[in-house]
PDB file of the backbone (N, CA, C, O) and the ligand in Angstrom, with CONECT records:
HET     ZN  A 101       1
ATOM      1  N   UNK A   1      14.764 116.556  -6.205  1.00  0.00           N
ATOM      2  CA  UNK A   1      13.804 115.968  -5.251  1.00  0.00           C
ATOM      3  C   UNK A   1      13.690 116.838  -4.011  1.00  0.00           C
ATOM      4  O   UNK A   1      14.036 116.334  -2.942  1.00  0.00           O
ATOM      5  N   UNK A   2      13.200 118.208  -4.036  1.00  0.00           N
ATOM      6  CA  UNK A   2      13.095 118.903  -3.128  1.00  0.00           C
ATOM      7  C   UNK A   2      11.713 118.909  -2.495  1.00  0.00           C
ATOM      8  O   UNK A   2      11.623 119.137  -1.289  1.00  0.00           O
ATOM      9  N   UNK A   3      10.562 118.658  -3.273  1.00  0.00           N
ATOM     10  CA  UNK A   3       9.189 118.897  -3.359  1.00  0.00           C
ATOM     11  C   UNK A   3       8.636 117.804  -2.410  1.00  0.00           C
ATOM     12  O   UNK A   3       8.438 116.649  -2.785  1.00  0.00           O
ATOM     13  N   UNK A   4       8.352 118.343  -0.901  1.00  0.00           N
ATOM     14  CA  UNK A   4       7.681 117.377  -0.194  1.00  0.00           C
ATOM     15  C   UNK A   4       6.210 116.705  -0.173  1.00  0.00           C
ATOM     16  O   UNK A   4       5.272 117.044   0.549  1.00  0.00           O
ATOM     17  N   UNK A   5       6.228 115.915  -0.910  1.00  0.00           N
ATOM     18  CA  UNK A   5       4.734 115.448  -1.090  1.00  0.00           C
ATOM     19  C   UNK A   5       4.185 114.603  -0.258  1.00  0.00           C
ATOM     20  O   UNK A   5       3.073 114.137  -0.508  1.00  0.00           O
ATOM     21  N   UNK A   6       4.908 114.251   0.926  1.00  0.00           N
ATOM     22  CA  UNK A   6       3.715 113.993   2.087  1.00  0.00           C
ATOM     23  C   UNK A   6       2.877 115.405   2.890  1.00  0.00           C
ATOM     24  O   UNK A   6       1.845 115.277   3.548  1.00  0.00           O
ATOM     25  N   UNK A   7       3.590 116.715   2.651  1.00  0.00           N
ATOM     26  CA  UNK A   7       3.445 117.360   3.386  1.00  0.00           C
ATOM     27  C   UNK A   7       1.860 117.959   3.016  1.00  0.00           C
ATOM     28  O   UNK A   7       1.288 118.802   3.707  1.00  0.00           O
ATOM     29  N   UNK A   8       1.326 117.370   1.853  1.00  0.00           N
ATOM     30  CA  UNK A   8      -0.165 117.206   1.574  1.00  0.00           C
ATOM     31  C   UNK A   8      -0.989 116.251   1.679  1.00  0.00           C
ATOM     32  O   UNK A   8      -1.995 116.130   0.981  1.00  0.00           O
ATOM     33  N   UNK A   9      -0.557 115.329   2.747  1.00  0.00           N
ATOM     34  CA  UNK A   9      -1.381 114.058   2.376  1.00  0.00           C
ATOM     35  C   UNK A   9      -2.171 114.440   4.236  1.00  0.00           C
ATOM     36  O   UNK A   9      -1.913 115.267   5.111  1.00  0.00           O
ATOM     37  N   UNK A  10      -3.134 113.358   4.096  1.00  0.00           N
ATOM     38  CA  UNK A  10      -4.226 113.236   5.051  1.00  0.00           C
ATOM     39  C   UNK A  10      -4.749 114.868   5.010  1.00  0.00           C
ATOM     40  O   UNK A  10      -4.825 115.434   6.101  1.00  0.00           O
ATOM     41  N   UNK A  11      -5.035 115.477   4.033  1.00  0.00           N
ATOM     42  CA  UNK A  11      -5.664 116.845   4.606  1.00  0.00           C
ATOM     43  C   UNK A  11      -7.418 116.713   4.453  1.00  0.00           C
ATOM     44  O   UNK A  11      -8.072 116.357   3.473  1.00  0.00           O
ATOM     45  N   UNK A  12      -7.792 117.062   5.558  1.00  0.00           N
ATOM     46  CA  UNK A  12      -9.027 117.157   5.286  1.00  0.00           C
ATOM     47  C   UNK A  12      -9.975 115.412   5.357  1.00  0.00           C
ATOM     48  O   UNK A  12     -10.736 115.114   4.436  1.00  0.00           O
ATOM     49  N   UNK A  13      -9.786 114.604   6.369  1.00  0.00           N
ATOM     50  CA  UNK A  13     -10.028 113.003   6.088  1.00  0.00           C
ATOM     51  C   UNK A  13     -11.538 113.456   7.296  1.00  0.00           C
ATOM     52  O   UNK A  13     -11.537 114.199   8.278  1.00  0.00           O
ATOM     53  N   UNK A  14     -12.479 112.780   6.780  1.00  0.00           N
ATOM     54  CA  UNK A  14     -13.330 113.104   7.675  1.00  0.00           C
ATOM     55  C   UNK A  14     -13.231 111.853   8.459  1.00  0.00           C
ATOM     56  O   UNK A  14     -12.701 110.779   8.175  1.00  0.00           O
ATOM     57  N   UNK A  15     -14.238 112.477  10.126  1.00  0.00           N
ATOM     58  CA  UNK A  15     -13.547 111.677  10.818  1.00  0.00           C
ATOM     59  C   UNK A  15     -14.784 110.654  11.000  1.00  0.00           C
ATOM     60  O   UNK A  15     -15.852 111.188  11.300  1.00  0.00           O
ATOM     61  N   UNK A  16     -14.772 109.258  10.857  1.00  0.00           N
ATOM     62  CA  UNK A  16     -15.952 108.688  11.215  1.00  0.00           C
ATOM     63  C   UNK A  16     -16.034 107.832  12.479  1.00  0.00           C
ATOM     64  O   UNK A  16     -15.057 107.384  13.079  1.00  0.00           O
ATOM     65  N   UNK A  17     -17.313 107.660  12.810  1.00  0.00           N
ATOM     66  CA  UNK A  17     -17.671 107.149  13.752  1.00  0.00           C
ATOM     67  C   UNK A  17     -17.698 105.794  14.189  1.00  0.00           C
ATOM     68  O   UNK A  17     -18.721 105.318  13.697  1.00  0.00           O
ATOM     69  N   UNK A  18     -16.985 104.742  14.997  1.00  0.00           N
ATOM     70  CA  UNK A  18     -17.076 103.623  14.902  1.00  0.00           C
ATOM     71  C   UNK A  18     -19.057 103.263  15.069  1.00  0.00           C
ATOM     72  O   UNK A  18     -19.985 103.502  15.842  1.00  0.00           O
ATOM     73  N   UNK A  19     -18.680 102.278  13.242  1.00  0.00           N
ATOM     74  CA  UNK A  19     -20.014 101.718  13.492  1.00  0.00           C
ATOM     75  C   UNK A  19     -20.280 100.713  14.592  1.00  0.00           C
ATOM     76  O   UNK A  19     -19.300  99.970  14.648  1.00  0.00           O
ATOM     77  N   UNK A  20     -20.915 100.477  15.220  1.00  0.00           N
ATOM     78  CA  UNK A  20     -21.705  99.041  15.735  1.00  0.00           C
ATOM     79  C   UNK A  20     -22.924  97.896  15.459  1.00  0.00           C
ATOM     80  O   UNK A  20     -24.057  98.300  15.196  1.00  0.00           O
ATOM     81  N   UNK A  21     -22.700  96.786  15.515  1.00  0.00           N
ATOM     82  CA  UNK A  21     -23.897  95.740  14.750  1.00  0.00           C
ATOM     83  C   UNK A  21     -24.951  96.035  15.913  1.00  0.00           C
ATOM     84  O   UNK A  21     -25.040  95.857  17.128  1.00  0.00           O
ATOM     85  N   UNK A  22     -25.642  96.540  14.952  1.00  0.00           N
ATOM     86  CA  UNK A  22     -27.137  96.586  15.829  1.00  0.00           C
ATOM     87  C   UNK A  22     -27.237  94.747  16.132  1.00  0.00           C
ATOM     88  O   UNK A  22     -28.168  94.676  16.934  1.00  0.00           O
ATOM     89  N   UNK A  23     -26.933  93.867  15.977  1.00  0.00           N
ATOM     90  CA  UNK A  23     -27.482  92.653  16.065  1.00  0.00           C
ATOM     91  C   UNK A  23     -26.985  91.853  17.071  1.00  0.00           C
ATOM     92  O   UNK A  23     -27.540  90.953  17.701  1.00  0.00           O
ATOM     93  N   UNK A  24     -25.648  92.385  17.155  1.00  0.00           N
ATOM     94  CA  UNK A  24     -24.477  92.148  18.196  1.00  0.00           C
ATOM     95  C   UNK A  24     -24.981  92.821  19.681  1.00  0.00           C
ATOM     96  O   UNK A  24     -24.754  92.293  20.769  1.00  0.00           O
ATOM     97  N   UNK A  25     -25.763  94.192  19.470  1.00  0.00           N
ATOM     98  CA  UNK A  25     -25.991  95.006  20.644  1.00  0.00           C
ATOM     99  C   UNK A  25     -27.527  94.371  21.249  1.00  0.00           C
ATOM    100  O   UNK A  25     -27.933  94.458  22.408  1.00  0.00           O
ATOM    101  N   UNK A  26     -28.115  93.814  20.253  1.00  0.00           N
ATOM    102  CA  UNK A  26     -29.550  92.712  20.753  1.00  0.00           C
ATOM    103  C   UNK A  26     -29.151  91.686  21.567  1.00  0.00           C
ATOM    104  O   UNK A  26     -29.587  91.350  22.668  1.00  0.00           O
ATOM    105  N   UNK A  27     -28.355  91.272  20.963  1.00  0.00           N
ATOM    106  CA  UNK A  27     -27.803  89.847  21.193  1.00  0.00           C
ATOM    107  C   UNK A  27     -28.323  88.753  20.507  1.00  0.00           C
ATOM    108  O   UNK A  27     -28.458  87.597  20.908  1.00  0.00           O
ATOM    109  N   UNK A  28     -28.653  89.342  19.213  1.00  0.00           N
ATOM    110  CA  UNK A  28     -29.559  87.978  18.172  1.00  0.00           C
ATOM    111  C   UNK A  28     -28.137  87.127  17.747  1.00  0.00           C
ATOM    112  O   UNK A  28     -26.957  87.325  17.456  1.00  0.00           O
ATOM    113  N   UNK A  29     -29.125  86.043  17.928  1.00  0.00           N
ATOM    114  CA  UNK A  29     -28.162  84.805  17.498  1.00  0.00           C
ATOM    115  C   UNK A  29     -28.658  84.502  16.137  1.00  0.00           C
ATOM    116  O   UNK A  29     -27.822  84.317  15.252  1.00  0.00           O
ATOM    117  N   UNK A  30     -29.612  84.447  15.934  1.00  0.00           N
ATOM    118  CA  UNK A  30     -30.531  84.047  14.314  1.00  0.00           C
ATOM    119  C   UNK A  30     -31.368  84.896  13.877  1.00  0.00           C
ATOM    120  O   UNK A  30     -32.427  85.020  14.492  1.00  0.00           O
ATOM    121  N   UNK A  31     -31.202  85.413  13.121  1.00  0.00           N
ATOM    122  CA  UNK A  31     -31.910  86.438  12.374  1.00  0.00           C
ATOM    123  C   UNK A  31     -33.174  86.092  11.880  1.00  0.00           C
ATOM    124  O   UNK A  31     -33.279  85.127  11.123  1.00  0.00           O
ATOM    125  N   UNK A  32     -34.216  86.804  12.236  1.00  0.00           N
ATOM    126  CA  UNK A  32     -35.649  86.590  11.530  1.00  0.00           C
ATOM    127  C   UNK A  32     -36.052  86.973  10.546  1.00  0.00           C
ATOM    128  O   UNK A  32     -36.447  88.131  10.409  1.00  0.00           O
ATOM    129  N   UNK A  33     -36.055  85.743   9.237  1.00  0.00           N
ATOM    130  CA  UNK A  33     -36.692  86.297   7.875  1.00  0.00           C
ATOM    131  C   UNK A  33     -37.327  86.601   7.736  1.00  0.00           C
ATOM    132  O   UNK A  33     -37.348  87.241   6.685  1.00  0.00           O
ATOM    133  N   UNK A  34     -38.751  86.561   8.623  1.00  0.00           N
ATOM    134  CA  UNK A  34     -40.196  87.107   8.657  1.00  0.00           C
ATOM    135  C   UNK A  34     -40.158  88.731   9.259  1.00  0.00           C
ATOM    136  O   UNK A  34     -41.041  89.512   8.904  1.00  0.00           O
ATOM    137  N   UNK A  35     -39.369  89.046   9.935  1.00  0.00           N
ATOM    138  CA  UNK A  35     -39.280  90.491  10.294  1.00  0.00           C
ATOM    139  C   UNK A  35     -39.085  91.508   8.993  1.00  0.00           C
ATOM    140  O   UNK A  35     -38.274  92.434   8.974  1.00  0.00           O
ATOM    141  N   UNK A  36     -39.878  91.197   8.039  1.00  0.00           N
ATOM    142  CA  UNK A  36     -39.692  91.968   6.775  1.00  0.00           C
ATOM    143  C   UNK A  36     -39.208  93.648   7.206  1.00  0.00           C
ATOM    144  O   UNK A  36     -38.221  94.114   6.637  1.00  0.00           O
ATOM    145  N   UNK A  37     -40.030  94.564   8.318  1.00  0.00           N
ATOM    146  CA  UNK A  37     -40.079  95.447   8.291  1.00  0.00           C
ATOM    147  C   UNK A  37     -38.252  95.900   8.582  1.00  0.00           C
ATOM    148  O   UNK A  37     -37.614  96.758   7.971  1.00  0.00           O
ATOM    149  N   UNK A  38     -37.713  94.907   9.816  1.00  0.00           N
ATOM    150  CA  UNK A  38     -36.418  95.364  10.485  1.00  0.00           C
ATOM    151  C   UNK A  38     -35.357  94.830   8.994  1.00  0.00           C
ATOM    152  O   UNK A  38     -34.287  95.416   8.832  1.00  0.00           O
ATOM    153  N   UNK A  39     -35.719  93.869   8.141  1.00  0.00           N
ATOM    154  CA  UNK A  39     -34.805  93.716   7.160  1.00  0.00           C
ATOM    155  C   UNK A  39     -34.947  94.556   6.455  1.00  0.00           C
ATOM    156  O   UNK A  39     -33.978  94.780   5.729  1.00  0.00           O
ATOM    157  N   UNK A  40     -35.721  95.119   6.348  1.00  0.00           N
ATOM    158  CA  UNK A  40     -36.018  96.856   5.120  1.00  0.00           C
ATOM    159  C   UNK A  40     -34.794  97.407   5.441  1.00  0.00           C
ATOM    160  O   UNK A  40     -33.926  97.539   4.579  1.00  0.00           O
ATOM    161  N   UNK A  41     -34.585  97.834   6.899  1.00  0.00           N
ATOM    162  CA  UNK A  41     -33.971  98.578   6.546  1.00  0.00           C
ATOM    163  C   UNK A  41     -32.226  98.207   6.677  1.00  0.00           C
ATOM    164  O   UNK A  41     -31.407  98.734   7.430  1.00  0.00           O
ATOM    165  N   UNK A  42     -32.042  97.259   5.793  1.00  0.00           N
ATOM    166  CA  UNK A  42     -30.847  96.369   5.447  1.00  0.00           C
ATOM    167  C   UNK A  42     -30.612  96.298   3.918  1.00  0.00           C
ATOM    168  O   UNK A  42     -29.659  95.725   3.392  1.00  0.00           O
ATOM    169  N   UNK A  43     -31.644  96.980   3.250  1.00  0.00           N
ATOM    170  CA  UNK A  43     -31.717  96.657   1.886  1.00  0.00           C
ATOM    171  C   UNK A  43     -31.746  98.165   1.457  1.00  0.00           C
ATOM    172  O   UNK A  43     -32.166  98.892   2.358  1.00  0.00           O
ATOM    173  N   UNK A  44     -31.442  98.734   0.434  1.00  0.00           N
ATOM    174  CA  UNK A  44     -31.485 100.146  -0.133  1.00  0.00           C
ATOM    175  C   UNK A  44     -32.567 100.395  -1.250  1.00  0.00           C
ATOM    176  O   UNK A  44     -33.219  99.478  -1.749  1.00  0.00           O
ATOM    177  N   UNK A  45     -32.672 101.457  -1.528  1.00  0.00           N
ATOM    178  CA  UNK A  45     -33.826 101.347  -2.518  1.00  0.00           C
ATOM    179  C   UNK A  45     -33.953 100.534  -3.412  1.00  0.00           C
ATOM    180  O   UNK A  45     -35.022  99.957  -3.616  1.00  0.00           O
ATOM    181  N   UNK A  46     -33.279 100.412  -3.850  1.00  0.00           N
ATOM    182  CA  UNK A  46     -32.832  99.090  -5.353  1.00  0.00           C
ATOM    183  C   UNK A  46     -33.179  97.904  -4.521  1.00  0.00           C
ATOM    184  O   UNK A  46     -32.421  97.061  -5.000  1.00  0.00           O
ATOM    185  N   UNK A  47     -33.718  97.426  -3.761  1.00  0.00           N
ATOM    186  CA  UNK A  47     -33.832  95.855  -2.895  1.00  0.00           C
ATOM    187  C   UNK A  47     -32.742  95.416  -2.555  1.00  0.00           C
ATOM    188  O   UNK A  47     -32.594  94.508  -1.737  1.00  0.00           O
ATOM    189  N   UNK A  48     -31.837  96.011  -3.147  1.00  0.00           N
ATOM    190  CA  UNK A  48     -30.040  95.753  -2.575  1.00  0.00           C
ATOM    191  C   UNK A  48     -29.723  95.422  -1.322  1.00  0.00           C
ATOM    192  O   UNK A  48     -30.142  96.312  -0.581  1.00  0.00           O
ATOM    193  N   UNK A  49     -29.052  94.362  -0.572  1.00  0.00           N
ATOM    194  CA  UNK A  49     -28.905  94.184   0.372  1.00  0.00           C
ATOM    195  C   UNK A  49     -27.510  95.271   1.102  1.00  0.00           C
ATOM    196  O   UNK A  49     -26.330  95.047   0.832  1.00  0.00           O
ATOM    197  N   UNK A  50     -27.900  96.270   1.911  1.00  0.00           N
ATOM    198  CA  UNK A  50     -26.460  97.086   1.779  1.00  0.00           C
ATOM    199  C   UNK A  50     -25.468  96.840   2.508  1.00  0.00           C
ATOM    200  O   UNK A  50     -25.602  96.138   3.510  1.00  0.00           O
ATOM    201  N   UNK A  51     -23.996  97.495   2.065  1.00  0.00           N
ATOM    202  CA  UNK A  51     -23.026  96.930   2.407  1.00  0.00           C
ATOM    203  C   UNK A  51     -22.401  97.139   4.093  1.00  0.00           C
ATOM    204  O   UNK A  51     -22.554  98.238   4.627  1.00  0.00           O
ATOM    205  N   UNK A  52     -21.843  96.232   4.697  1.00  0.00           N
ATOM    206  CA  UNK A  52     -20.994  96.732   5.858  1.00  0.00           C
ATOM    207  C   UNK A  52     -20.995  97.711   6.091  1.00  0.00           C
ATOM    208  O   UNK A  52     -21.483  98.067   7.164  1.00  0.00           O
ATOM    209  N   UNK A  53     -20.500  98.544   5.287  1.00  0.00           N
ATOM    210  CA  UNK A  53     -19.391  99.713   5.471  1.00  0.00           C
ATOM    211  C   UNK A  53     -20.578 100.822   5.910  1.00  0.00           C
ATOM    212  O   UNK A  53     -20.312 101.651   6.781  1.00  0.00           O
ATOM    213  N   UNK A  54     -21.853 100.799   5.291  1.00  0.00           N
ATOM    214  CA  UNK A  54     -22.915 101.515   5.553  1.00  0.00           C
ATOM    215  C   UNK A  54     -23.568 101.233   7.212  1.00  0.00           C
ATOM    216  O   UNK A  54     -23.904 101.974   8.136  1.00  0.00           O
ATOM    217  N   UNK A  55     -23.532  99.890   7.013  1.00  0.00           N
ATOM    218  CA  UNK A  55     -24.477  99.454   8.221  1.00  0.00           C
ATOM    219  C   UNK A  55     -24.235  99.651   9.522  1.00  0.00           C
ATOM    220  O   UNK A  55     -24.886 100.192  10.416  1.00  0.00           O
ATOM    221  N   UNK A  56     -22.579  98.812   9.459  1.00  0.00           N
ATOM    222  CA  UNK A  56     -22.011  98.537  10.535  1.00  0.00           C
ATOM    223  C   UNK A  56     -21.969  97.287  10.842  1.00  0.00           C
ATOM    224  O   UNK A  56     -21.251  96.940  11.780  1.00  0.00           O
ATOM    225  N   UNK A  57     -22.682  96.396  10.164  1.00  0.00           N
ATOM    226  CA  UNK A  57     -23.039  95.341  10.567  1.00  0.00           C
ATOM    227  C   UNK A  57     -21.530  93.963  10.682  1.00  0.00           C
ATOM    228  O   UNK A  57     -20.868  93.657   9.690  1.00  0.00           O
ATOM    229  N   UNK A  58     -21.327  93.432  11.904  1.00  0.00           N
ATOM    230  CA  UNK A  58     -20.471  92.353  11.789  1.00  0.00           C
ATOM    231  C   UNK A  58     -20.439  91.370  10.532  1.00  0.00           C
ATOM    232  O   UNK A  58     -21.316  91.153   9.696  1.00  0.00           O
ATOM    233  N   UNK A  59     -19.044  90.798  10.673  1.00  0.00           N
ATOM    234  CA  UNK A  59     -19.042  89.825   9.025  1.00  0.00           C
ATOM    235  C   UNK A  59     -20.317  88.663   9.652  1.00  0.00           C
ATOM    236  O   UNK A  59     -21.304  88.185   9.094  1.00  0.00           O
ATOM    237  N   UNK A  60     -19.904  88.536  10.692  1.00  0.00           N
ATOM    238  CA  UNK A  60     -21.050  87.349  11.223  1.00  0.00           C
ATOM    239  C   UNK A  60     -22.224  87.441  10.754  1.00  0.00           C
ATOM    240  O   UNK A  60     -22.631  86.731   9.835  1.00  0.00           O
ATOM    241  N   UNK A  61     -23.104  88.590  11.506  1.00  0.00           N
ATOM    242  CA  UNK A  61     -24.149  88.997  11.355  1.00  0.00           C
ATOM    243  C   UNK A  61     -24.742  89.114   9.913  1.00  0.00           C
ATOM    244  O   UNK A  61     -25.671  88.518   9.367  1.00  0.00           O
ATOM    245  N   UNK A  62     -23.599  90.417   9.341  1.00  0.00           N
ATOM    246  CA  UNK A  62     -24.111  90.259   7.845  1.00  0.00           C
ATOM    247  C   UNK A  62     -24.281  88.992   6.870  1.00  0.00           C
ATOM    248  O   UNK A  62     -24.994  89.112   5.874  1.00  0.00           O
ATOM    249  N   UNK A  63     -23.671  87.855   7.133  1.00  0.00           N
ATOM    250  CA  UNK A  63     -23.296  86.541   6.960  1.00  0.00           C
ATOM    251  C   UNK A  63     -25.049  85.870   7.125  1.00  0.00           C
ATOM    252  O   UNK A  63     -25.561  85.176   6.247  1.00  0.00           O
ATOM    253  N   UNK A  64     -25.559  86.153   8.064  1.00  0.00           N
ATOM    254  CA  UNK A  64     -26.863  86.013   8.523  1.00  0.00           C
ATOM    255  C   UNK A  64     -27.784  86.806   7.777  1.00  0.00           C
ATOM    256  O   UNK A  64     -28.840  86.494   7.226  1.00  0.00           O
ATOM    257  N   UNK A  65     -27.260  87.747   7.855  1.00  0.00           N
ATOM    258  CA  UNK A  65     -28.548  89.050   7.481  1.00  0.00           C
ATOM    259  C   UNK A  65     -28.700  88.534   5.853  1.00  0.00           C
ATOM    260  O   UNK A  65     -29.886  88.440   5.539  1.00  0.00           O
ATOM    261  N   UNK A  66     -27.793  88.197   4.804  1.00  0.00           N
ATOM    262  CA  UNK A  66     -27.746  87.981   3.658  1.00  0.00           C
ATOM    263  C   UNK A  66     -28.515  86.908   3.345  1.00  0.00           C
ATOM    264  O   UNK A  66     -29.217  86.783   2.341  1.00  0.00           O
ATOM    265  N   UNK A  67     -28.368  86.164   4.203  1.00  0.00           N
ATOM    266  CA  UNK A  67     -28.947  84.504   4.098  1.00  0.00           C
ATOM    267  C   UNK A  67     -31.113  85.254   4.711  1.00  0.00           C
ATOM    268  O   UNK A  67     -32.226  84.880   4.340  1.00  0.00           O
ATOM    269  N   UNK A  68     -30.754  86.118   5.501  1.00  0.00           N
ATOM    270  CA  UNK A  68     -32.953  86.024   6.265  1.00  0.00           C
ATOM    271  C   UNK A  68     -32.975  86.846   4.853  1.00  0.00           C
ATOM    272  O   UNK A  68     -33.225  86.188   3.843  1.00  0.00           O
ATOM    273  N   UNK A  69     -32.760  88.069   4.740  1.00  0.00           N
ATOM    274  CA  UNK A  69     -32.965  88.669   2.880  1.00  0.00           C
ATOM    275  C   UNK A  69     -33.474  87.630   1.767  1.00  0.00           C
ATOM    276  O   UNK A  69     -34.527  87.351   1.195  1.00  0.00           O
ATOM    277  N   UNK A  70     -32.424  87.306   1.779  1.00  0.00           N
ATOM    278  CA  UNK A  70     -32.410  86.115   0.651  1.00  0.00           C
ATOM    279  C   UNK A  70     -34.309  84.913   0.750  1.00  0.00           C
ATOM    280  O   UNK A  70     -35.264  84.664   0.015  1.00  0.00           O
ATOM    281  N   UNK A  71     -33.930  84.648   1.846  1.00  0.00           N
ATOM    282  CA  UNK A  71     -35.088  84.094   2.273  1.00  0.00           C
ATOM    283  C   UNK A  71     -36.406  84.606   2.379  1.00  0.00           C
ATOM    284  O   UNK A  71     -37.468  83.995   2.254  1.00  0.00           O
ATOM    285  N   UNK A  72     -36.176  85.972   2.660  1.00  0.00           N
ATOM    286  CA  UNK A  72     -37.498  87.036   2.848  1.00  0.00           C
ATOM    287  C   UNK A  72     -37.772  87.253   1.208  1.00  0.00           C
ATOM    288  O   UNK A  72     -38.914  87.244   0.749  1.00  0.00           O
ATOM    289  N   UNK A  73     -36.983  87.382   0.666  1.00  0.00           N
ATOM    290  CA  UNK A  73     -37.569  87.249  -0.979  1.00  0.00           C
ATOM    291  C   UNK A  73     -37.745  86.583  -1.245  1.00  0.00           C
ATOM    292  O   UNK A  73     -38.425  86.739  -2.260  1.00  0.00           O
ATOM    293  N   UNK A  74     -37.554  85.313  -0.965  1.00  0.00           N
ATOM    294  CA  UNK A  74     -38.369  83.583  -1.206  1.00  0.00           C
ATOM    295  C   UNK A  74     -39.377  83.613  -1.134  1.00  0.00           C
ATOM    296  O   UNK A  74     -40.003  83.073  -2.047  1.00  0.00           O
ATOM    297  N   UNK A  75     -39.955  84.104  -0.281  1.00  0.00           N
ATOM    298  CA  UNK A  75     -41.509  84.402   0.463  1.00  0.00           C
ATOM    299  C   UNK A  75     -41.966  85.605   0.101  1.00  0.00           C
ATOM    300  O   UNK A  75     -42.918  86.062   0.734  1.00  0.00           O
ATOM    301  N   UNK A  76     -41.396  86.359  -0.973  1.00  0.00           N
ATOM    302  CA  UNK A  76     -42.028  87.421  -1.206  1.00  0.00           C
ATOM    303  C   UNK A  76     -42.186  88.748   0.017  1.00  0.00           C
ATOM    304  O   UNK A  76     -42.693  89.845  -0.218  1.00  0.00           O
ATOM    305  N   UNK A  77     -41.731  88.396   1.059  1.00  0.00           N
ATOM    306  CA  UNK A  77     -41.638  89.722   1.931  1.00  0.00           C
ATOM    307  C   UNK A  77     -40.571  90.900   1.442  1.00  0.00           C
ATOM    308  O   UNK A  77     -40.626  92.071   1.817  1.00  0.00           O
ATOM    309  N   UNK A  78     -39.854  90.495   0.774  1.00  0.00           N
ATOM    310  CA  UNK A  78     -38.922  91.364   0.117  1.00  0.00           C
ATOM    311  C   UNK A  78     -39.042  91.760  -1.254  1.00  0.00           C
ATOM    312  O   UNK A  78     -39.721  90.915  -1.838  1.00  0.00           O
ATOM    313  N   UNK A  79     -38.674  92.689  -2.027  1.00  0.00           N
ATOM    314  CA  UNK A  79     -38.506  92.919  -3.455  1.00  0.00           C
ATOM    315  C   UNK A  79     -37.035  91.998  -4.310  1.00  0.00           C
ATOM    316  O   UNK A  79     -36.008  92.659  -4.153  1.00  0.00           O
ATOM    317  N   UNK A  80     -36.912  91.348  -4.714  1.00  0.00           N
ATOM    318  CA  UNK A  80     -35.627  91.385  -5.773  1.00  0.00           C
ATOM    319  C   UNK A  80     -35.191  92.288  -5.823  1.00  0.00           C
ATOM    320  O   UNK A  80     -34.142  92.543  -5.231  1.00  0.00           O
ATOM    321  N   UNK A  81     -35.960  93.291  -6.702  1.00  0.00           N
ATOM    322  CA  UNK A  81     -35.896  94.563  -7.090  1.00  0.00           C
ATOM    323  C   UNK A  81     -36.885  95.487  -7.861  1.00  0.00           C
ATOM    324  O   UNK A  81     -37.789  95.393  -8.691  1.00  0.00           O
ATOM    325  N   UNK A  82     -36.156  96.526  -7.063  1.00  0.00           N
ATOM    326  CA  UNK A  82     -37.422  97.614  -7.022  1.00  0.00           C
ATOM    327  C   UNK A  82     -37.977  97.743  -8.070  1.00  0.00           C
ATOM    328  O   UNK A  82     -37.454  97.356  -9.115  1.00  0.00           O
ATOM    329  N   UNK A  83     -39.266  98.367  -8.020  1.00  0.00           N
ATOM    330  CA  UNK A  83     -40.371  98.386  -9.464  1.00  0.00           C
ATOM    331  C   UNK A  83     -39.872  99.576  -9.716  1.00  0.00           C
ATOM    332  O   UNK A  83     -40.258 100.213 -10.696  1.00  0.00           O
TER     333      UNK A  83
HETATM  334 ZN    ZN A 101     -22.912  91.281  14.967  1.00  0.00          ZN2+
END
């Protein structure tokens, strides 16, 4: 057991940027399902609603954002999914 194998670890970790909730920095309390255009860009090409980790978005917020989506495709302002 001579072979130090931490002495390769973390090489090369890129460094990222703390995200922030755009929704948090508005100060929206309720998210608007009719704002089709600002939920676009919450959804990925596939009509996918995208994840946190992309957005930034708070559990709160996204909690919200999932629910106006959801709703904006009720009404057809949204795709299910893409043609
Ligand atoms: Zn937030």
């Amino acid at each position: 057991m001579q072979g130090n194998v931490n002495s390769q670890r973390r090489q090369q970790q890129p460094r990222r940027r703390k995200k922030i909730c755009a929704f948090c920095v508005d100060g929206v309390h309720t998210i608007d399902y009719k704002q089709s255009d600002m939920l676009g860009r919450y959804v990925n090409e596939f009509g996918r609603i995208k994840p946190r980790r992309q957005t930034g978005t708070c559990a709160k917020h996204q909690r919200a954002l999932a629910v106006a989506v959801k709703r904006a495709r009720h009404i057809a302002l949204l795709p299910f999914v893409a043609e």
